[in-house]
N, C-alpha and C positions, 0 to 999 in steps of 0.2 A: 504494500500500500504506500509507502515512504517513498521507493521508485516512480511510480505514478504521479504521486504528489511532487515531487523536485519536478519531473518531465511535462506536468502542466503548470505548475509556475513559470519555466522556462517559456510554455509554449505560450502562456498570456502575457509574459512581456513581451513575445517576439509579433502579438497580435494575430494569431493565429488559436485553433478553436482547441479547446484541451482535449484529451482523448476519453475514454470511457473507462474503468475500474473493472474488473475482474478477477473475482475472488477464485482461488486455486485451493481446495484443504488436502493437503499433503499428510493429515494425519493427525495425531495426538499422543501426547507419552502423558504420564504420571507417574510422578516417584514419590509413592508412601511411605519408604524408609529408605535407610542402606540396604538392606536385604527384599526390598517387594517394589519391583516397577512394573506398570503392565502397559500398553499400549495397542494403539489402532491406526494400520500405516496404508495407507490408500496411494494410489496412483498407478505406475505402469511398472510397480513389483511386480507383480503374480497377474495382473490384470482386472483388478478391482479394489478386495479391501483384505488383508492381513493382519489378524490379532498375534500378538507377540507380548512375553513374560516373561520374568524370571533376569537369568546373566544376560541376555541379549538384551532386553528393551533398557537394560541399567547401563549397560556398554554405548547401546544408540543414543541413551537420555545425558551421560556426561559428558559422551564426545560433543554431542549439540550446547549443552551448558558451556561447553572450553571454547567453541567457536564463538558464543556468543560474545564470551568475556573478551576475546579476541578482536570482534565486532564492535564493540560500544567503546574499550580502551586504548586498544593500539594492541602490535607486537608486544614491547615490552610491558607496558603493565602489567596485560592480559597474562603474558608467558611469568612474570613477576607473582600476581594473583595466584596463579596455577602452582607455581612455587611451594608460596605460602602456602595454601592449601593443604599440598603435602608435609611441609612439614608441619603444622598444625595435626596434622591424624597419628603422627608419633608422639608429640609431646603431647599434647592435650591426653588427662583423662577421658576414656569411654563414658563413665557418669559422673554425673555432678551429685555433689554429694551436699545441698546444703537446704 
């Protein structure tokens, strides 16, 4: 939607007529914890619509979270962020005790 948008502002300053919005759903993940993601992956996978669970949709769901980071921050941050990350899941305790 953000593409569309930048490319019809472009196109009404250039006075020219903006183009039309079309929604694409690619799908959906949810991650309920570290251990339960499950997800619903549509497009021209399999040919319509594919349910996915378990290590695979948690594999799909952080790769996309890392891209993200990558997305909104830059290289370094993103790859800085990712960093931290990791080391935050050694040092941190697993619970909080308070």
């Amino acid at each position: 939607m953000a593409s569309t948008a930048y490319r019809n502002i472009l196109h009404l300053i250039a006075g020219e007529t903006p183009e039309a919005f079309v929604y694409r759903d690619k799908g959906s993940l949810v991650s309920l914890s570290r251990f339960s993601t499950v997800g619903s992956l549509m497009g021209n996978l399999v040919g319509g619509r594919m349910a996915i669970e378990g290590r695979l949709a948690r594999m799909i769901y952080v790769s996309l979270y890392r891209m993200h980071l990558v997305a909104i921050h830059g290289w370094i941050k993103g790859l800085a962020l990712i960093l931290v990350g990791h080391v935050n899941r050694v040092v941190r305790p697993r619970l909080k005790l308070h």
